[in-house]
PDB file as gemmi writes it, atoms N, CA and C in Angstrom:
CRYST1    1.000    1.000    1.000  90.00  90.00  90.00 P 1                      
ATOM      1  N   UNK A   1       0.844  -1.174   0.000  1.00  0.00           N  
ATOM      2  CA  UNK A   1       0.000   0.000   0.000  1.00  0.00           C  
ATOM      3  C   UNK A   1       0.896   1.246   0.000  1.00  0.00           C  
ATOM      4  N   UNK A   2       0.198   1.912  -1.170  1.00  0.00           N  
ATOM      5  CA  UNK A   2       1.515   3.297  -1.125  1.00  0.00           C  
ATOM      6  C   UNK A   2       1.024   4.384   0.578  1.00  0.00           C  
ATOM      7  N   UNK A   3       2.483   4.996   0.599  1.00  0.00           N  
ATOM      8  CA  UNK A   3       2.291   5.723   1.630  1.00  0.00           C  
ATOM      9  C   UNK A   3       1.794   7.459   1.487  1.00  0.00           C  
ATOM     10  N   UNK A   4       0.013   7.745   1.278  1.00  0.00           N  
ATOM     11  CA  UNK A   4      -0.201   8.478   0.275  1.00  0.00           C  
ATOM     12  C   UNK A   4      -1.734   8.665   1.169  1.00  0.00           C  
ATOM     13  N   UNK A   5      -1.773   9.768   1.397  1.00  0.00           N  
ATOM     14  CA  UNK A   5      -3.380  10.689   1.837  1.00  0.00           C  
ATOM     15  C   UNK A   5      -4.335  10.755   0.869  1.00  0.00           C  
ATOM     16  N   UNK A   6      -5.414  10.107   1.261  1.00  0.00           N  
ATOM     17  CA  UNK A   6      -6.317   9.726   0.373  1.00  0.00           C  
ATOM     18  C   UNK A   6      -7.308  10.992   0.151  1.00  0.00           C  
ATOM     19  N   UNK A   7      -7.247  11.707   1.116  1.00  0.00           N  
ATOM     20  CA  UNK A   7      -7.494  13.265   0.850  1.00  0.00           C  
ATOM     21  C   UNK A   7      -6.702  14.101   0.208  1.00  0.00           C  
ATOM     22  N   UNK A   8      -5.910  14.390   1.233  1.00  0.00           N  
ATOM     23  CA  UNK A   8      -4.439  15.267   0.301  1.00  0.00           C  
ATOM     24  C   UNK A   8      -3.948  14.851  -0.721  1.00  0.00           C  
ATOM     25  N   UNK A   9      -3.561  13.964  -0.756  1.00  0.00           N  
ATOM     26  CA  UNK A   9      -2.473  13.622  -1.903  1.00  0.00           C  
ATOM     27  C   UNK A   9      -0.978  13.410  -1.572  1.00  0.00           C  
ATOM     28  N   UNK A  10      -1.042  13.668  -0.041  1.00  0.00           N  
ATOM     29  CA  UNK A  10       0.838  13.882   0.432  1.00  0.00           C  
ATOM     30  C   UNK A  10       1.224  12.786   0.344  1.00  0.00           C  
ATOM     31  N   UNK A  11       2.321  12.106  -0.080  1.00  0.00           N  
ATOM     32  CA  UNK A  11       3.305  11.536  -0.171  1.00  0.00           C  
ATOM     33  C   UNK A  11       4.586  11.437   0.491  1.00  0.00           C  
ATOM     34  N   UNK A  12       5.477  10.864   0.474  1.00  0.00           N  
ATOM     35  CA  UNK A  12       6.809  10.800   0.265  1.00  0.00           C  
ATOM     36  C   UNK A  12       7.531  11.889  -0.685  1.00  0.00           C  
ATOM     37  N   UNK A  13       8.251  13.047   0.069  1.00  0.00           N  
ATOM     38  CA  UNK A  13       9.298  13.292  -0.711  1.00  0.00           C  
ATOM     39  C   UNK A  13      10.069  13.110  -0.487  1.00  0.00           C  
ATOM     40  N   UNK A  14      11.334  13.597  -1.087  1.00  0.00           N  
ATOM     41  CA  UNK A  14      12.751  13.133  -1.592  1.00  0.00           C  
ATOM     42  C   UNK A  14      13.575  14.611  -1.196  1.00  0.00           C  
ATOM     43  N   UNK A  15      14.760  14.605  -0.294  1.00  0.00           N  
ATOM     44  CA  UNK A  15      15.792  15.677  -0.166  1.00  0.00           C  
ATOM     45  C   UNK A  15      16.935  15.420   0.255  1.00  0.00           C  
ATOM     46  N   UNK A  16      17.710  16.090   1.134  1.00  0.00           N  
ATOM     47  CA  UNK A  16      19.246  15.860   1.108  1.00  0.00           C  
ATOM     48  C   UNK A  16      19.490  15.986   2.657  1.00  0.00           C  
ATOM     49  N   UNK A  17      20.474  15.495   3.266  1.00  0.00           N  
ATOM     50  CA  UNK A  17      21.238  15.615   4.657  1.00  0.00           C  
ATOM     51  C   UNK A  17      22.388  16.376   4.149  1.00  0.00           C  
ATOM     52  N   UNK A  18      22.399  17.555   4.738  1.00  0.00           N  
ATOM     53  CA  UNK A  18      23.664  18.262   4.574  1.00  0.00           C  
ATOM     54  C   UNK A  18      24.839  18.037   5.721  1.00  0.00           C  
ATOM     55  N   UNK A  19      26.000  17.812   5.340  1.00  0.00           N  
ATOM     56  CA  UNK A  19      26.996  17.607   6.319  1.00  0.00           C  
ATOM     57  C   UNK A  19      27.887  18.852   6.098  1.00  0.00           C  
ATOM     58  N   UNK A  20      27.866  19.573   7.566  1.00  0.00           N  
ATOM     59  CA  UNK A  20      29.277  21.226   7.319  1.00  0.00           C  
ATOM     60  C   UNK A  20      30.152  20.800   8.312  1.00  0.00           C  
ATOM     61  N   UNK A  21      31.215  21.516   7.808  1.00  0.00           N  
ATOM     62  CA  UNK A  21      32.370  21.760   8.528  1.00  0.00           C  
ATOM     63  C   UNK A  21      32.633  22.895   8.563  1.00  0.00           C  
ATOM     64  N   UNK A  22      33.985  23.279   9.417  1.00  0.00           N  
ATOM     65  CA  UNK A  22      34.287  25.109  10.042  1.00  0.00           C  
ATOM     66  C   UNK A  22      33.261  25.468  10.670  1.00  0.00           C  
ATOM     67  N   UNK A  23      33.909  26.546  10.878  1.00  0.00           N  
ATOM     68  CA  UNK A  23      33.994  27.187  11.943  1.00  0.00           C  
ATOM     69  C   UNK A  23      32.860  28.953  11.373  1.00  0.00           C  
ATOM     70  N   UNK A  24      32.274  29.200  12.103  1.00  0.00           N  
ATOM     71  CA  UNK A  24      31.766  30.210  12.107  1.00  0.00           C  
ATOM     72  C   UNK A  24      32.119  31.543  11.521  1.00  0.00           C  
ATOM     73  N   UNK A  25      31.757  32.373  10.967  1.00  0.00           N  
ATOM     74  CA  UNK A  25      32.513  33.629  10.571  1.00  0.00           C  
ATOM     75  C   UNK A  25      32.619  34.468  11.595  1.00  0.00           C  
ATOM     76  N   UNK A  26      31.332  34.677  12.712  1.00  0.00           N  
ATOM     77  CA  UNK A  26      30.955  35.355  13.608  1.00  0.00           C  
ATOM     78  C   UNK A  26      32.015  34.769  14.458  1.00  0.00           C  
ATOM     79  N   UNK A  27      32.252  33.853  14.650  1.00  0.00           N  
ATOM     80  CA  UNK A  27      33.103  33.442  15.890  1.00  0.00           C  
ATOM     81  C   UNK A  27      34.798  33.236  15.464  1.00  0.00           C  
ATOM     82  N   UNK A  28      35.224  34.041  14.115  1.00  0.00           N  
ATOM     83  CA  UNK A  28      36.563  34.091  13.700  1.00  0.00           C  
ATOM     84  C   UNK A  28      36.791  33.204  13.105  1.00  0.00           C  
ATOM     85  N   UNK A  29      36.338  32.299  12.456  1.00  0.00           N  
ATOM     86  CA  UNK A  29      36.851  31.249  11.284  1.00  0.00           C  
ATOM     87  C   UNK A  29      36.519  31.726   9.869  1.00  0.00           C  
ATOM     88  N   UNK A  30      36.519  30.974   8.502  1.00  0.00           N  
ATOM     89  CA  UNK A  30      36.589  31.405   7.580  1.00  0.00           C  
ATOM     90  C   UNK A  30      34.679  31.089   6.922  1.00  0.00           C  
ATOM     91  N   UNK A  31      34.553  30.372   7.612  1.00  0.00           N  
ATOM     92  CA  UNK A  31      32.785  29.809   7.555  1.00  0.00           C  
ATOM     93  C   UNK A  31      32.533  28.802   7.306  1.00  0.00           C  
ATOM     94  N   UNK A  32      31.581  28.081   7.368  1.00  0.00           N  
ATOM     95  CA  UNK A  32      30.518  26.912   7.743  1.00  0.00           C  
ATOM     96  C   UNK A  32      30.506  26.495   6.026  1.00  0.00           C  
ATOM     97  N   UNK A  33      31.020  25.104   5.856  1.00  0.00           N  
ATOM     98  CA  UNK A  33      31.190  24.651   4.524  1.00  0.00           C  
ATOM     99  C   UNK A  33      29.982  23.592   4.578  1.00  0.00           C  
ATOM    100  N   UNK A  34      29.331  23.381   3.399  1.00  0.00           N  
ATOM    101  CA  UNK A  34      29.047  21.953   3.291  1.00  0.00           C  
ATOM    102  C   UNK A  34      29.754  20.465   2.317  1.00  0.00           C  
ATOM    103  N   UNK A  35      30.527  19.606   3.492  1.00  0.00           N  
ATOM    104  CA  UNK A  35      31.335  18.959   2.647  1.00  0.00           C  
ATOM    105  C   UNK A  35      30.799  17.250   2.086  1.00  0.00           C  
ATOM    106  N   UNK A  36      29.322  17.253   2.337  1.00  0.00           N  
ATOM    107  CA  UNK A  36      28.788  16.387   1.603  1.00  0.00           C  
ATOM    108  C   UNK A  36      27.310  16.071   1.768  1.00  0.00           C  
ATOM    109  N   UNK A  37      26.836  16.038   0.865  1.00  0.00           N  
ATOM    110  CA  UNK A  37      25.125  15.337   0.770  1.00  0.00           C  
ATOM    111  C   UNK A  37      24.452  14.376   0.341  1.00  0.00           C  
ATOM    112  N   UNK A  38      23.434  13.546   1.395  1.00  0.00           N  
ATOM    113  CA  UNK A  38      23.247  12.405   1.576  1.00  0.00           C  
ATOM    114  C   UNK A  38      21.725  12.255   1.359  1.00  0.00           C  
ATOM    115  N   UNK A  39      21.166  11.468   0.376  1.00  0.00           N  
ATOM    116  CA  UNK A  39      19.427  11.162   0.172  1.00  0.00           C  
ATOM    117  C   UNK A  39      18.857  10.903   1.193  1.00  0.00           C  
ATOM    118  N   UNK A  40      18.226  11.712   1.327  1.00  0.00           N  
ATOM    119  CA  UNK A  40      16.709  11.168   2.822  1.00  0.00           C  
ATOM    120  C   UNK A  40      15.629  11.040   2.292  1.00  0.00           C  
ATOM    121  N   UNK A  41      14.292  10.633   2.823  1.00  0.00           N  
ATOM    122  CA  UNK A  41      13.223  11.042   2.086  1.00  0.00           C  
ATOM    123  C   UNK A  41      12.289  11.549   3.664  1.00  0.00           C  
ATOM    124  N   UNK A  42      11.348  12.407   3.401  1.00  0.00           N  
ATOM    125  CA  UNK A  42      10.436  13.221   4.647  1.00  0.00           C  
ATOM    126  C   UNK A  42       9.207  12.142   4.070  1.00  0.00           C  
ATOM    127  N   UNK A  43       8.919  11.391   5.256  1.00  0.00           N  
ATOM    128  CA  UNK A  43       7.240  10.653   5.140  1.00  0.00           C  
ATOM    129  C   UNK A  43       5.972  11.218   5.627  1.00  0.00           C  
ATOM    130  N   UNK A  44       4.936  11.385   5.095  1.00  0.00           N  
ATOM    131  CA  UNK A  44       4.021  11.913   5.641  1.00  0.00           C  
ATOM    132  C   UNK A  44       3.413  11.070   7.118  1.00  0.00           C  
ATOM    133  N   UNK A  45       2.811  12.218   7.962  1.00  0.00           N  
ATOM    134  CA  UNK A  45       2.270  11.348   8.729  1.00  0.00           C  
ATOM    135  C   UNK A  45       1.150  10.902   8.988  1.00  0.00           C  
ATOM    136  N   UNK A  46       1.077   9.657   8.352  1.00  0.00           N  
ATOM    137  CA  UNK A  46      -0.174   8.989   7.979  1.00  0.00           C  
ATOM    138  C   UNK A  46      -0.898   8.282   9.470  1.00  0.00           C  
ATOM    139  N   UNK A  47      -2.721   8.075   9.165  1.00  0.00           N  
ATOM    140  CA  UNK A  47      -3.314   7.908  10.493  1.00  0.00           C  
ATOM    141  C   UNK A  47      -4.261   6.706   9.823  1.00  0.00           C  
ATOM    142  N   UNK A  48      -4.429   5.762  10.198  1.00  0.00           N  
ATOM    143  CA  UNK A  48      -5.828   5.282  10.034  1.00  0.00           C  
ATOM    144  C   UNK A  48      -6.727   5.604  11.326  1.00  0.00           C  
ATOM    145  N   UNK A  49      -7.631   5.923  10.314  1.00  0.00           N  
ATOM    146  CA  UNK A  49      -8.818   6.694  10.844  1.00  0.00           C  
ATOM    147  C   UNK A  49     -10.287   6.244  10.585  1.00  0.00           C  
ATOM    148  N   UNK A  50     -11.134   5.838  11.725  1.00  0.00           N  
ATOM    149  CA  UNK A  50     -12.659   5.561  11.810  1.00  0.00           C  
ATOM    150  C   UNK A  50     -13.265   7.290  11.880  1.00  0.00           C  
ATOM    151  N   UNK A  51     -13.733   7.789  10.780  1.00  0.00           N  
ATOM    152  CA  UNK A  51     -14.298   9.024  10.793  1.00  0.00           C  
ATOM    153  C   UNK A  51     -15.937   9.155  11.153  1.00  0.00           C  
ATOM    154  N   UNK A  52     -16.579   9.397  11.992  1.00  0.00           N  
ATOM    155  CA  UNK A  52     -18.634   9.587  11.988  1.00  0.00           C  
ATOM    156  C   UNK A  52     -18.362  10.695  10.599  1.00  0.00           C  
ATOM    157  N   UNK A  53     -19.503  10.418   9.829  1.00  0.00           N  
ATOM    158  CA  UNK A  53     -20.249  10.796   9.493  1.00  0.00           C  
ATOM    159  C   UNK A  53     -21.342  10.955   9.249  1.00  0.00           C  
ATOM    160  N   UNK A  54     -21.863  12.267  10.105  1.00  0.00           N  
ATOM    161  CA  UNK A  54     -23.259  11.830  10.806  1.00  0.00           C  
ATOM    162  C   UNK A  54     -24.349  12.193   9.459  1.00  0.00           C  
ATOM    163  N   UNK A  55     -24.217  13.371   8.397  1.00  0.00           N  
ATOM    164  CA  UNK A  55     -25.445  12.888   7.020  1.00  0.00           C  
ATOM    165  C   UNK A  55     -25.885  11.422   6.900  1.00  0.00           C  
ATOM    166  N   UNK A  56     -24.340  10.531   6.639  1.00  0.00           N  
ATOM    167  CA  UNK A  56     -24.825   9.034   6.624  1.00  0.00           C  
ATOM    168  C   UNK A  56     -24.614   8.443   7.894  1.00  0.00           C  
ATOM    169  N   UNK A  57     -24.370   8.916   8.825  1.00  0.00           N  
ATOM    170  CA  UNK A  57     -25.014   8.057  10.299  1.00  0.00           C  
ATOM    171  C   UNK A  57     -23.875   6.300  10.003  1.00  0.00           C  
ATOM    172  N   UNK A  58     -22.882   7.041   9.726  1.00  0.00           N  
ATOM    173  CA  UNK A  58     -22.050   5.544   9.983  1.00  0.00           C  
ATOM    174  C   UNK A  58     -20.690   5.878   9.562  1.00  0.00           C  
ATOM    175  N   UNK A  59     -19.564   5.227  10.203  1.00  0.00           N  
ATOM    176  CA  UNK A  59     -18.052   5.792  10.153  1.00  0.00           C  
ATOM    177  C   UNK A  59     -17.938   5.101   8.724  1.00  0.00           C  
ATOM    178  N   UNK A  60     -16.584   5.821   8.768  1.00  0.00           N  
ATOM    179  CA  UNK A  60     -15.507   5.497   7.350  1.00  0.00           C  
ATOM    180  C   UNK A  60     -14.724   5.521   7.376  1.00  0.00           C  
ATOM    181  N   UNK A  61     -13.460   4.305   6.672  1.00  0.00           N  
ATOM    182  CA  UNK A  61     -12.285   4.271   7.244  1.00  0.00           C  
ATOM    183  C   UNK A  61     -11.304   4.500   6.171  1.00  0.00           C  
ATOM    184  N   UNK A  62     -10.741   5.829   6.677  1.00  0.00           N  
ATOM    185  CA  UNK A  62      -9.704   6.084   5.512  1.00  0.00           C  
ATOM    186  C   UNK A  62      -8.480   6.405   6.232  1.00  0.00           C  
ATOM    187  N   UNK A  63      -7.450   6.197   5.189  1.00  0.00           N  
ATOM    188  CA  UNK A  63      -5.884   6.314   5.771  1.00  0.00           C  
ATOM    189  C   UNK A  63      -5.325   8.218   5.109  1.00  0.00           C  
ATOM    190  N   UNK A  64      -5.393   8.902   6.362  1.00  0.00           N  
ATOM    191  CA  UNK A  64      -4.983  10.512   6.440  1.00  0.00           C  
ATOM    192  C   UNK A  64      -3.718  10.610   6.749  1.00  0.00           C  
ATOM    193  N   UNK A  65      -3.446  12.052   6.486  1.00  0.00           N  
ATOM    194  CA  UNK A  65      -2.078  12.809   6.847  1.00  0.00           C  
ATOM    195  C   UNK A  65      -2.812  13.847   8.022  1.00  0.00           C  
ATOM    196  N   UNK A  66      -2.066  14.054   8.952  1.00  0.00           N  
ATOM    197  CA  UNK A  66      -2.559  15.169  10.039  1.00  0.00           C  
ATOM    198  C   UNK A  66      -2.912  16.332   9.216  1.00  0.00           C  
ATOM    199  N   UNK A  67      -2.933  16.589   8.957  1.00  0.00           N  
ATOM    200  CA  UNK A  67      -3.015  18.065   8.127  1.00  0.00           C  
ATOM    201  C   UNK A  67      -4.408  17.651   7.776  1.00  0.00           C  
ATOM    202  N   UNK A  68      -5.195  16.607   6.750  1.00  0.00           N  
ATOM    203  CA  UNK A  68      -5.851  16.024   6.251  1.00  0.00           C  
ATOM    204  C   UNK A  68      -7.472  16.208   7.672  1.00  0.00           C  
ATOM    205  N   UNK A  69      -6.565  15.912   8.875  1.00  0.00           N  
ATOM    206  CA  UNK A  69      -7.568  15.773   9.876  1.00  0.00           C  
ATOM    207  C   UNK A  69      -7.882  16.845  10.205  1.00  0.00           C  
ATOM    208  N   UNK A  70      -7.069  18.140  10.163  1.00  0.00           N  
ATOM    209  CA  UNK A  70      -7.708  19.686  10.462  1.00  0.00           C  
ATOM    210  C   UNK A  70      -8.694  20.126   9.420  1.00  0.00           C  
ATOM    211  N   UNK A  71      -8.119  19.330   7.834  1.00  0.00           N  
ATOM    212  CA  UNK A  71      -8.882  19.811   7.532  1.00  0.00           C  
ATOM    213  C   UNK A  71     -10.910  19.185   7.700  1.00  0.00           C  
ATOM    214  N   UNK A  72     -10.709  18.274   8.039  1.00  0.00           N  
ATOM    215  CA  UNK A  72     -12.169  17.702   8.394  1.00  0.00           C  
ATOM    216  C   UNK A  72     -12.224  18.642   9.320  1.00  0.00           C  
ATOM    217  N   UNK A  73     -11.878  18.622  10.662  1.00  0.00           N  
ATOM    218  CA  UNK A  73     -12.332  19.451  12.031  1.00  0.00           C  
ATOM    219  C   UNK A  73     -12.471  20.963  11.213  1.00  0.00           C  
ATOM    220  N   UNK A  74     -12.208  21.354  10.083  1.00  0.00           N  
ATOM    221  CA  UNK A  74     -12.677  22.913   9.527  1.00  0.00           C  
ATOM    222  C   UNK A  74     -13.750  22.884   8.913  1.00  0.00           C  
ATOM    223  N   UNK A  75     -13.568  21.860   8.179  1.00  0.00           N  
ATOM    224  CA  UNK A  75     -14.869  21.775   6.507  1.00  0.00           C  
ATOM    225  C   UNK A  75     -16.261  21.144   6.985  1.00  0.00           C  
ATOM    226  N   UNK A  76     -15.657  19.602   8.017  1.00  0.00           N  
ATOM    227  CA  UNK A  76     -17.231  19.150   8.114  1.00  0.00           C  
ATOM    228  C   UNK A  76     -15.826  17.231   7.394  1.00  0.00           C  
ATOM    229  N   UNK A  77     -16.693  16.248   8.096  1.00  0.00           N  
ATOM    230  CA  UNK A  77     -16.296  15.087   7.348  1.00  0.00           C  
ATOM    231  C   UNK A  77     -16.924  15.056   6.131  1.00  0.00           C  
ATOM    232  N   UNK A  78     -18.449  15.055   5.318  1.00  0.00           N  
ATOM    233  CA  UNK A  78     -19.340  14.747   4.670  1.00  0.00           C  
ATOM    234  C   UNK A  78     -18.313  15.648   3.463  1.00  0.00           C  
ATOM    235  N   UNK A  79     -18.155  17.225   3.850  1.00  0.00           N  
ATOM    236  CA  UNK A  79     -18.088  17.820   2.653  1.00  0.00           C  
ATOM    237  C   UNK A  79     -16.620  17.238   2.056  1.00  0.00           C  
ATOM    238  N   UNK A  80     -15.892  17.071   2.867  1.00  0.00           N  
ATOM    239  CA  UNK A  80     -14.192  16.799   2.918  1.00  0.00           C  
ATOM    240  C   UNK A  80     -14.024  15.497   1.855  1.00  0.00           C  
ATOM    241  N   UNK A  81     -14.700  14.620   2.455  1.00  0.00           N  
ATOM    242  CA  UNK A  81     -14.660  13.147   1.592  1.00  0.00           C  
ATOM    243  C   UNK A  81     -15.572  13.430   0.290  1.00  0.00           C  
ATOM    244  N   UNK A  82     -16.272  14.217   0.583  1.00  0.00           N  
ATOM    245  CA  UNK A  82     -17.072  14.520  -0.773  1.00  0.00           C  
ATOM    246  C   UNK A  82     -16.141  15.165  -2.502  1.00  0.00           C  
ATOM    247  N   UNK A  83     -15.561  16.194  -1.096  1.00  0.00           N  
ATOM    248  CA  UNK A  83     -14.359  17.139  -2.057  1.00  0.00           C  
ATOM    249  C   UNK A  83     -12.710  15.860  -2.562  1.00  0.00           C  
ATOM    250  N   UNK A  84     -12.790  14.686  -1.574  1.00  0.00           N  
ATOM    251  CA  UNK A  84     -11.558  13.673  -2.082  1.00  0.00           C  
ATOM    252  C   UNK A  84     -11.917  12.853  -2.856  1.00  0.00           C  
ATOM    253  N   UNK A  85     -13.504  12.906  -3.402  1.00  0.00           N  
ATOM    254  CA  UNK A  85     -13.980  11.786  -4.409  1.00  0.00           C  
ATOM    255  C   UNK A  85     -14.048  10.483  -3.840  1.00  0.00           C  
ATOM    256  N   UNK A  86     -13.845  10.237  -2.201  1.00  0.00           N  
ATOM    257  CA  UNK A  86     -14.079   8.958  -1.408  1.00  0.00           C  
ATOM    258  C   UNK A  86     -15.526   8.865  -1.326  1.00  0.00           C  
ATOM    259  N   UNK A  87     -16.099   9.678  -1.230  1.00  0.00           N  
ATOM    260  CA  UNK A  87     -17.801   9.400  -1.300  1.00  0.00           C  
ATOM    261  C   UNK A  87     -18.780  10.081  -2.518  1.00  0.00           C  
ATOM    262  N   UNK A  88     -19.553   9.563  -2.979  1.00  0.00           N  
ATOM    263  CA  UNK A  88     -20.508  10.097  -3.939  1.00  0.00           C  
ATOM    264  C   UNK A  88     -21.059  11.135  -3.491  1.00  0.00           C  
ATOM    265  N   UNK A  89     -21.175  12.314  -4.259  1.00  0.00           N  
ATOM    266  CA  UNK A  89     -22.483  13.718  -3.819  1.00  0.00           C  
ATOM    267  C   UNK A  89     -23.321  12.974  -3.905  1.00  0.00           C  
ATOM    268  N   UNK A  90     -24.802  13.121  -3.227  1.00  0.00           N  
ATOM    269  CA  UNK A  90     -26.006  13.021  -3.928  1.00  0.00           C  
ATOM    270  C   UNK A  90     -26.467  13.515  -5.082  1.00  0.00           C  
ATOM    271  N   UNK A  91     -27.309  13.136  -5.390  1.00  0.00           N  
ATOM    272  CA  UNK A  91     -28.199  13.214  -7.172  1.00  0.00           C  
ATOM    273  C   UNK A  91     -29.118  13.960  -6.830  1.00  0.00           C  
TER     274      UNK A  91                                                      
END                                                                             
């Protein structure tokens, strides 16, 4: 299962570990080098989650990013999953 907000869309990205050496300028050296960089990746932080939704009067279980969960506690669950294409509008 990819590691991926079924609301958001967040993912996995991809960046660097910077490694410096020296010494400060402020503190009399010549300055703060970077003498090598190393692949990391930042994971989202994903939740499984039993959500109420009380229009349909019964939970739903989807896998979120925190961010994902403020945005329910702002919008409403009904409209949120409505707006991620996890649930049908009504007709």
């Amino acid at each position: 299962m990819a590691r991926r907000c079924q609301i958001t869309g967040a993912g996995t990205r991809s960046g660097n570990r910077k490694a410096t050496r020296g010494k400060a300028k402020y503190l009399g050296g010549v300055g703060t080098k970077i003498t090598g960089l190393t692949k990391r990746r930042f994971k989202v932080n994903l939740q499984n989650k039993r959500i109420w939704v009380p229009e349909l009067e019964q939970f739903i279980r989807v896998r979120l990013s925190v961010r994902a969960l403020k945005t329910i506690t702002k919008k409403g669950a009904y409209r949120t999953l409505i707006d991620a294409g996890i649930l049908q509008p009504p007709k």
